[in-house]
C-alpha positions as CSV (number, residue, x, y, z in Angstrom):
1,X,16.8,-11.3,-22.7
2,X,17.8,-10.0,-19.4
3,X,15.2,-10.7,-16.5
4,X,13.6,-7.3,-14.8
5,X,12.5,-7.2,-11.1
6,X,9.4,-5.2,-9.7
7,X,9.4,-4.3,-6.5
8,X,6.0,-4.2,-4.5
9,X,4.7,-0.8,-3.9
10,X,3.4,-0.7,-0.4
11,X,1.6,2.1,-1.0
12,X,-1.3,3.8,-2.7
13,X,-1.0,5.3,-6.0
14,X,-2.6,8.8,-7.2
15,X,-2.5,11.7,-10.1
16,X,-3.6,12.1,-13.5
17,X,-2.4,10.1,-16.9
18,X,-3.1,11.5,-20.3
19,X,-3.1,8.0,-21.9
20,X,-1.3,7.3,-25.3
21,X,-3.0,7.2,-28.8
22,X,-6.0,3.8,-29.2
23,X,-4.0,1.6,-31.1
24,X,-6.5,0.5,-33.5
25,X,-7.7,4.2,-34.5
26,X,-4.0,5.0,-35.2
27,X,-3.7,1.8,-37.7
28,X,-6.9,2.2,-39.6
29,X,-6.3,6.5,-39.6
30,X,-2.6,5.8,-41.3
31,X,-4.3,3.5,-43.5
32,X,-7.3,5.3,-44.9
33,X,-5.3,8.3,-45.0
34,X,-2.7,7.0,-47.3
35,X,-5.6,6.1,-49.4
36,X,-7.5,9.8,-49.0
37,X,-6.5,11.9,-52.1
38,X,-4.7,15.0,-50.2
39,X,-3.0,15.5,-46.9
40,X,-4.7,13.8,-43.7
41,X,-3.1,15.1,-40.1
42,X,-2.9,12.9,-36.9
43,X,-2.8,14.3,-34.0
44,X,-2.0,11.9,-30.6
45,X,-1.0,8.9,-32.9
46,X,0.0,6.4,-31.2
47,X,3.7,5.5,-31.3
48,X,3.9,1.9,-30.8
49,X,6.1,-0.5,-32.6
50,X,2.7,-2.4,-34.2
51,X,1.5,1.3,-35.7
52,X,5.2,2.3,-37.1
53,X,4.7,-1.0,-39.0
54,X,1.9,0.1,-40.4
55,X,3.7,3.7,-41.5
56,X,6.6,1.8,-43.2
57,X,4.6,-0.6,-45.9
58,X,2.9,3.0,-47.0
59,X,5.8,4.4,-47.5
60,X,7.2,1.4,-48.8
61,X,4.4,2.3,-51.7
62,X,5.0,5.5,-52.2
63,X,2.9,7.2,-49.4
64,X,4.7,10.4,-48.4
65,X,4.2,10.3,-44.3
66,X,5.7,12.9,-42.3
67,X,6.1,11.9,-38.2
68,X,6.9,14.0,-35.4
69,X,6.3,12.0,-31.8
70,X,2.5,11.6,-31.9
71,X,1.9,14.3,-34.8
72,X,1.2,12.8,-38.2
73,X,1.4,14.3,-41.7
74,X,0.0,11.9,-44.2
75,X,0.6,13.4,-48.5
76,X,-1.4,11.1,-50.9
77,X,-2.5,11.3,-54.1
78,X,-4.7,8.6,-53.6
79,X,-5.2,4.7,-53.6
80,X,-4.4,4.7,-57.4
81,X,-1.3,6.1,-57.2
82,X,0.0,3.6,-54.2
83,X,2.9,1.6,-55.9
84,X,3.8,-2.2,-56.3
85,X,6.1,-2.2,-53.2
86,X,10.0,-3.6,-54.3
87,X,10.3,-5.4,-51.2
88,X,8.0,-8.2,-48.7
89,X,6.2,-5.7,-46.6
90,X,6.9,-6.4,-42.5
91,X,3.9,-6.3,-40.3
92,X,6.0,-7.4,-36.9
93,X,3.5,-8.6,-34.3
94,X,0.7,-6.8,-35.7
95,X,-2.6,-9.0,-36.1
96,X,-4.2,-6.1,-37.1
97,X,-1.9,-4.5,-39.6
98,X,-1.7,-7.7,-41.3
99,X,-5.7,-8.8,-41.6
100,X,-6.3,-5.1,-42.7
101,X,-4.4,-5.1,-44.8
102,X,-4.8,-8.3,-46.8
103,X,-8.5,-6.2,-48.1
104,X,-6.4,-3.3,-49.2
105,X,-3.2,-5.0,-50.9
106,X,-6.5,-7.6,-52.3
107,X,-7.5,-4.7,-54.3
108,X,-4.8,-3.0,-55.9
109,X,-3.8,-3.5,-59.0
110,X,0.2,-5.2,-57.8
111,X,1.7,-8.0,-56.0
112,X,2.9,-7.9,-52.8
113,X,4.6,-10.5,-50.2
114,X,3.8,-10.1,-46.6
115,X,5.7,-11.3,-43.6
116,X,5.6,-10.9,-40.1
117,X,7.7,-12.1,-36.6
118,X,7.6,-16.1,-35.2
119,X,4.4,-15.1,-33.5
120,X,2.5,-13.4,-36.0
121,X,3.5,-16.1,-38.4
122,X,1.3,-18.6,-36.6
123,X,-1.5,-16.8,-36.4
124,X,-4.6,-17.5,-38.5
125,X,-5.4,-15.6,-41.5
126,X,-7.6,-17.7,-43.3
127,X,-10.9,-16.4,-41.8
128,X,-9.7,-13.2,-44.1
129,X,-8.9,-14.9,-46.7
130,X,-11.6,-17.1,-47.0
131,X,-13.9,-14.3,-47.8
132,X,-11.4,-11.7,-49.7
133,X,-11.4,-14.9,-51.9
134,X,-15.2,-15.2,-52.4
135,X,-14.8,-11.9,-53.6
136,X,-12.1,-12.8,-56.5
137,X,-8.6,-12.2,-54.0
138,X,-5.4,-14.3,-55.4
139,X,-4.2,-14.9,-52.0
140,X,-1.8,-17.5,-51.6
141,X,0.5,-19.0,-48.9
142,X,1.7,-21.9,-46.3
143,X,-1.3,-24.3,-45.9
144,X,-3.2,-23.0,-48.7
145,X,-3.3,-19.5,-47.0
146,X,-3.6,-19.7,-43.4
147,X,-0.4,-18.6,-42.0
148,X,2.3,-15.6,-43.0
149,X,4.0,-15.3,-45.0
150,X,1.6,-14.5,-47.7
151,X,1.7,-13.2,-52.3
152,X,-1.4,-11.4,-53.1
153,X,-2.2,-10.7,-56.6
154,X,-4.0,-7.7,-56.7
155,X,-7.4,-7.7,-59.2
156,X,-10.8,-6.9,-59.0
157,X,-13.0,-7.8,-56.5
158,X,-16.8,-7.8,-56.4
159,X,-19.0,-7.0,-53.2
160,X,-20.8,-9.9,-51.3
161,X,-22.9,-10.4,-48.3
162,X,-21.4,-12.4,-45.8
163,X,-22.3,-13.4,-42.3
164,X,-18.8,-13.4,-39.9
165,X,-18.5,-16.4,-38.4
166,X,-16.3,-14.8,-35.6
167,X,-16.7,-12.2,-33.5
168,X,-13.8,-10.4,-35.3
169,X,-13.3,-6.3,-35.7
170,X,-9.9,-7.8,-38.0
171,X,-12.5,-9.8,-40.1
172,X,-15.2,-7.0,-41.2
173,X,-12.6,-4.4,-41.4
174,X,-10.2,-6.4,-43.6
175,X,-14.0,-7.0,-45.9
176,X,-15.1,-3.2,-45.9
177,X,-11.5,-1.7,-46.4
178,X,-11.6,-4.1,-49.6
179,X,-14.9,-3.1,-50.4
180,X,-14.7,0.5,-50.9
181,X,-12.7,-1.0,-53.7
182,X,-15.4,-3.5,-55.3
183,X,-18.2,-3.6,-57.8
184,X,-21.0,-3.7,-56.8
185,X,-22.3,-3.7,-52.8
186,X,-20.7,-5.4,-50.0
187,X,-23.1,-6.2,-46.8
188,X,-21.5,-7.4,-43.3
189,X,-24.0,-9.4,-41.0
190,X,-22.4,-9.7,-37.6
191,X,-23.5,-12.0,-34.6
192,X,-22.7,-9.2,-32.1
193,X,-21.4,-5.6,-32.2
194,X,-17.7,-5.8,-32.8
195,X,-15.3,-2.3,-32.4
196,X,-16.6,0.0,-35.0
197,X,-13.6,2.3,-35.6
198,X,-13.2,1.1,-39.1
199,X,-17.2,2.4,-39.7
200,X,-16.4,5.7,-37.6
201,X,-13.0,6.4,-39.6
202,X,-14.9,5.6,-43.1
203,X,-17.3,7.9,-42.5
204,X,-15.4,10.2,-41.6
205,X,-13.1,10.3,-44.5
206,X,-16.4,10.3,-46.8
207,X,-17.3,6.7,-48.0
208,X,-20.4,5.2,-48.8
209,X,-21.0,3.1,-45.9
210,X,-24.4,2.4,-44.0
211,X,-25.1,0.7,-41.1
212,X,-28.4,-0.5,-39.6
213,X,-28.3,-3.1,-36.5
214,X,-26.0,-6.1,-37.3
215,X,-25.6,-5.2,-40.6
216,X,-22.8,-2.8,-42.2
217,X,-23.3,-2.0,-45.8
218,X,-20.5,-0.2,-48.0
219,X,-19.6,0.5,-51.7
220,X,-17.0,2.3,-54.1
221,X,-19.5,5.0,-54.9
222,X,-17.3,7.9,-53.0
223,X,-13.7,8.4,-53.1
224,X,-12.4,9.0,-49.7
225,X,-11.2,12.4,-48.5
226,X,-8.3,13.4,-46.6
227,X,-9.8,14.6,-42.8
228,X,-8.0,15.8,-39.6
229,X,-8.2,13.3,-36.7
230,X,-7.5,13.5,-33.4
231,X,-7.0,10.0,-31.9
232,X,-8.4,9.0,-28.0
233,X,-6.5,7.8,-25.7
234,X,-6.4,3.9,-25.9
235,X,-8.9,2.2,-22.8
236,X,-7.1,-1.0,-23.6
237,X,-3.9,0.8,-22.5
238,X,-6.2,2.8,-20.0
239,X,-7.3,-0.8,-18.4
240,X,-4.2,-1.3,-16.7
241,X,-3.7,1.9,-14.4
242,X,-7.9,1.5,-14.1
243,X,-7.3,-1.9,-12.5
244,X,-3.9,-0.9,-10.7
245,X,-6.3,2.0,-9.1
246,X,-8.8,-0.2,-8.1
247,X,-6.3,-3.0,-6.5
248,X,-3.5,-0.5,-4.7
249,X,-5.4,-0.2,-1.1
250,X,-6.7,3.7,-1.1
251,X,-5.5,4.5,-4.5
252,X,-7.6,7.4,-6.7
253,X,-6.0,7.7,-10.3
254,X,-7.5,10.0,-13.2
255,X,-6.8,9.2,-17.1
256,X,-7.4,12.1,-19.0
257,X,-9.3,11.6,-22.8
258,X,-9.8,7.7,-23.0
259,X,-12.1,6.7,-26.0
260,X,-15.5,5.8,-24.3
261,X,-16.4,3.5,-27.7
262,X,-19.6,1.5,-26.1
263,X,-18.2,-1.2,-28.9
264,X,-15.0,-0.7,-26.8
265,X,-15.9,0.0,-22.9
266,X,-16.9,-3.6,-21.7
267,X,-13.8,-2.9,-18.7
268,X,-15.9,-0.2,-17.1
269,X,-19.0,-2.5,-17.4
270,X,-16.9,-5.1,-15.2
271,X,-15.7,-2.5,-12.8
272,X,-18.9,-1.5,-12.1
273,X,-20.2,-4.8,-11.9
274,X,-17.9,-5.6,-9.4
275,X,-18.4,-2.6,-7.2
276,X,-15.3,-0.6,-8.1
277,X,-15.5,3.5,-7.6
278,X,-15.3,4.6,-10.9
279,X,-16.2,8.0,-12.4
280,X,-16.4,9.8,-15.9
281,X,-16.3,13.4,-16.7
282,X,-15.6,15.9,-19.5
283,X,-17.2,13.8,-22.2
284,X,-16.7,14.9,-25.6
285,X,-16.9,13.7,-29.3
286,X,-14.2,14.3,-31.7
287,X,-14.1,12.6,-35.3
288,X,-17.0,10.1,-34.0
289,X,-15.4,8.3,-31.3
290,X,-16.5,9.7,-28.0
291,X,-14.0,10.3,-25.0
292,X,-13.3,11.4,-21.2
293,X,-11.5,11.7,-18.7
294,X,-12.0,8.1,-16.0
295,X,-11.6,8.3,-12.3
296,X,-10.9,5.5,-10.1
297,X,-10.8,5.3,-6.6
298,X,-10.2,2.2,-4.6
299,X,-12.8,0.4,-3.3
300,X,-14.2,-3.2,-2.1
301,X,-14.4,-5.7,-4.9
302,X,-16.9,-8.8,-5.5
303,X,-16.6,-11.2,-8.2
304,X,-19.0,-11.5,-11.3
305,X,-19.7,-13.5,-14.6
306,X,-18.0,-11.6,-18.0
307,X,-20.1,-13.7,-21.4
308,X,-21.6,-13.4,-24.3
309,X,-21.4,-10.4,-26.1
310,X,-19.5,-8.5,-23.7
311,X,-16.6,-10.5,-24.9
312,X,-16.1,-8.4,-27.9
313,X,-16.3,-5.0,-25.9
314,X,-13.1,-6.1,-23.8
315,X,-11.3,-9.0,-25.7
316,X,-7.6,-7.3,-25.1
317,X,-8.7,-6.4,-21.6
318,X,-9.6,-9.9,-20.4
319,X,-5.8,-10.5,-18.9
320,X,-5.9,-7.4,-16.6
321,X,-9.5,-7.9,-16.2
322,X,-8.0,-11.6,-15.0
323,X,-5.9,-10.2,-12.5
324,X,-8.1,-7.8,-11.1
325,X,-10.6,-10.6,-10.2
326,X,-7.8,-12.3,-8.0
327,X,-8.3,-9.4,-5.5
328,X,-12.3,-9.5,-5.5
329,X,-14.4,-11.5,-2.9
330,X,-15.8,-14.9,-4.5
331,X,-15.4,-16.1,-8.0
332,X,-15.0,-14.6,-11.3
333,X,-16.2,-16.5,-14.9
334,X,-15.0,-15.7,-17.7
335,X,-16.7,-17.6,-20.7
336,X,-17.1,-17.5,-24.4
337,X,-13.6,-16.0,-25.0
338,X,-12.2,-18.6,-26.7
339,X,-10.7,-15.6,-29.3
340,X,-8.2,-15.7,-26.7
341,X,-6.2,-18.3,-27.8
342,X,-5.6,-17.1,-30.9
343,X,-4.1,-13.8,-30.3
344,X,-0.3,-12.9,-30.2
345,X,0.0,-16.1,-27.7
346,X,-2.8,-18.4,-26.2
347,X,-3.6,-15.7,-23.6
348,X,-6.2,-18.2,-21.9
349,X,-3.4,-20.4,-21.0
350,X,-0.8,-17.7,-20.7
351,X,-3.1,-15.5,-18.2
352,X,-3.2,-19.2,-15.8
353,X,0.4,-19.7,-15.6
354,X,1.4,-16.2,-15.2
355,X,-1.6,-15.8,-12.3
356,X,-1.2,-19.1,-10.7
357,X,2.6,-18.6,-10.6
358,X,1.6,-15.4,-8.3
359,X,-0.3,-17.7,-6.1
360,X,-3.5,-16.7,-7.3
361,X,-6.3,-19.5,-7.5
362,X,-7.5,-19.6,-11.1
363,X,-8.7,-22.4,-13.5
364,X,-8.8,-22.9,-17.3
365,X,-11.5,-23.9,-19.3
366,X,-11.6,-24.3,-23.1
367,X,-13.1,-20.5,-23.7
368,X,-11.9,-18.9,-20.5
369,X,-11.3,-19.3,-16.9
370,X,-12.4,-19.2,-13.2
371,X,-10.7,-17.0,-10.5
372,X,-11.3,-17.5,-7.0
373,X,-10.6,-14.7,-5.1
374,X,-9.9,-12.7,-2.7
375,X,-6.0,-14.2,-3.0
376,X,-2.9,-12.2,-2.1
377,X,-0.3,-12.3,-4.8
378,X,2.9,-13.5,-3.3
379,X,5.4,-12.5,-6.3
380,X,7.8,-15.2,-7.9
381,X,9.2,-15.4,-11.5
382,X,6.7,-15.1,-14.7
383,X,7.0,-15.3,-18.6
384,X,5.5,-12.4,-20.6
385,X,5.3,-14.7,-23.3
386,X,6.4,-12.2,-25.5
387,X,2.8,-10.5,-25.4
388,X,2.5,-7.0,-24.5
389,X,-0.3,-7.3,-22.4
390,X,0.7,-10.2,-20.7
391,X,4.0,-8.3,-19.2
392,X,2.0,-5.1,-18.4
393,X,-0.5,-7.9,-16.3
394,X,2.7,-9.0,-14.5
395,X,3.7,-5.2,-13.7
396,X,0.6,-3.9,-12.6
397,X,0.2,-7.3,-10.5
398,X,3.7,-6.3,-8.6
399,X,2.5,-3.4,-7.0
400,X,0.5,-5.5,-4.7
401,X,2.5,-8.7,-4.3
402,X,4.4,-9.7,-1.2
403,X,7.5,-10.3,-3.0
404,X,9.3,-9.0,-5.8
405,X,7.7,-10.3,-9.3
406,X,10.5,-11.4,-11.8
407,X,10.1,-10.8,-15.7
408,X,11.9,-12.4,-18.7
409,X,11.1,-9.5,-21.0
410,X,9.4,-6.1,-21.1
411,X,10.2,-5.0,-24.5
412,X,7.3,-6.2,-26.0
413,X,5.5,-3.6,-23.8
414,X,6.6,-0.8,-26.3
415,X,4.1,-2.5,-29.1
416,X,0.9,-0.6,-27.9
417,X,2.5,1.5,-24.5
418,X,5.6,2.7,-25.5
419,X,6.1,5.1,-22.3
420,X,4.3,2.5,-19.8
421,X,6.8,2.7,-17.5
422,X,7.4,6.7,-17.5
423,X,3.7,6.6,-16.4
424,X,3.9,4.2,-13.8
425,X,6.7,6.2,-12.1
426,X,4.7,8.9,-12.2
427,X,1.7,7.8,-10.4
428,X,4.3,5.9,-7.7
429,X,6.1,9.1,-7.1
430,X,3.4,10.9,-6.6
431,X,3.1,12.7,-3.2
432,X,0.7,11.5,-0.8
């Protein structure tokens, strides 16, 4: 892989963004509406290497799905007529396509193998498959089911109650997309409010599903419906040009239609926090999920302490979130995000190196890290570690560095921001 250089910018940035499909709304739409009886249109669908994924292993079982850029035609005759695929079905990179999955393919009635890259492959499954298995999964695999590649044995499952054990959005959703499936109830007790797109999108296409507090509840009572969905624009993506507008001395960016999820938001909760000028306008709600249009406008930074169940609201936001703490006066803790190391790389440790290798002044602890700032970033060579959001992180942190900032790869940016780099230009070219 050929290295990349990023010049620093050395001067504000400004305009307006419409921000690309939310990656996890454009999984779990594709997937819900392949098992919706009729046709089920996607409009803003986010086209990202990890969501094309999920389009193939439909189609790969018969799904007929139509794509057009971000406009998505789904024809299904419903979950009973999905087919035993001839083929292992290829999840690339994608945690969530493969632990989503594993309650679907759980359920139907044929096998299936399922594979994914070197860095999906040692990533741990078995907190789905432990409870896909209480409810009668024949899920099998290296060391007895915790690591890809995986042979599931379709059958019939039966509901349970089960508390999560993790803070995991993967976790419920793989439980309730199986249990739409089951006989009998299945009940969810969660130990904080994890992303609820998976509840939203249910709903939405017609299942039985309740939810009171903690506890999500959901049966086979309904078949699901084919629906029309417009997806949001993704925050997680959205986080990046927020934090570049709130670093860039006398910057003032607007995204237009960024999903406002409050299970999803935590990054504007930690702006705020640490005094950034940040606005929202033209709120709307559109299949659930409420969006609008953010505004930020550079302003004077402090540090602040990011726990508990915040955590959840801005897991994939923590590396940015990182980097934007290196340019705010006094020190930044991060804690109780030990999901981190468990994601497409050890993004605790990664986030150090990559920072530290700037010249910013950051610790590691077992479930997070502590940033001193304010530091200036003086550039140097970094490793994306193949993570998407790790390269983005070391883009974003070039437009304030003194020197250039070197990078080993940036085509693992196309998994969840496939035009990242149109939309950078476009906000640097910007006249001032």
């Amino acid at each position: 892989m050929a290295n990349t250089s990023f010049l620093p910018l050395k001067k504000p940035i400004q305009g307006e963004l419409n921000i690309p499909g939310d990656k996890s709304i454009s999984h779990r739409a594709i997937m819900l509406g392949s098992l919706a009886k009729g046709k089920t249109v996607i409009k803003n669908f986010l086209d990202g290497e990890d969501c094309l994924h999920t389009i193939d292993i439909f189609r790969k079982m018969g799904v007929s799905i139509e794509q057009s850029g971000t406009d998505v035609l789904i024809t299904s005759k419903g979950a009973h007529s999905l087919q035993e695929p001839t083929v292992p079905l290829y999840f690339g990179n994608s945690g969530t396509t493969a632990r989503l999955m594993l309650g679907i393919l759980s359920a139907l009635p044929f096998y299936s193998v399922i594979y994914g890259d070197p860095f999906l492959t040692i990533r741990p499954m078995n907190r789905v498959v432990n409870p896909l298995r209480e409810m009668g999964a024949k899920i099998d695999g290296r060391e007895n089911g915790e690591y890809l590649p995986l042979s599931i044995r379709g059958t019939s499952l039966k509901g349970i109650r089960y508390e999560l054990p993790v803070k995991s959005a993967q976790v419920k959703s793989a439980i309730l997309l199986a249990g739409i499936f089951t006989d009998g109830e299945t009940t969810i007790i969660e130990k904080a409010k994890t992303r609820d797109h998976t509840e939203n999108m249910l709903r939405a296409f017609g299942a039985d599903i309740s939810i009171e507090g903690l506890t999500v509840k959901v049966t086979n009572k309904n078949e699901l419906s084919p629906v029309n969905i417009t997806v949001p624009g993704d925050i997680s993506s959205a986080a990046f040009f927020l934090v570049a507008g709130a670093i860039v001395p006398n910057s003032r960016l607007t995204l237009k239609n960024v999903g406002l999820n409050k299970t999803r938001s935590g990054i504007i909760d930690v702006l705020e926090s640490m005094g950034a000028n940040i606005a929202i306008s033209n709120k709307k709600e559109i299949g659930g999920e409420l969006l609008g249009d953010i505004t930020i406008t550079y302003n004077q930074l402090n540090g602040t302490i990011i726990e508990k169940n915040l955590i959840p609201r801005l897991i994939d936001e923590i590396p940015v979130i990182a980097l934007l703490a290196t340019q705010a006066e006094g020190t930044t803790i991060i804690k109780d995000a030990e999901e981190l190391r468990v994601k497409e790389t050890d993004r605790i440790k990664a986030v150090m190196d990559v920072l530290r290798t700037l010249g910013a002044n950051i610790e590691e602890k077992p479930d997070g890290l502590i940033i001193h700032g304010k530091t200036p970033l003086k550039g140097g060579k970094i490793k994306s570690y193949s993570d998407h959001r790790i390269a983005m992180m070391g883009v974003i942190a070039s437009l304030i560095s003194e020197n250039n900032v070197i990078l080993d790869e940036t085509a693992s940016i196309g998994i969840s921001y496939p035009n990242f780099f149109q939309d950078l230009n476009r906000i640097k070219r910007e006249k001032k």
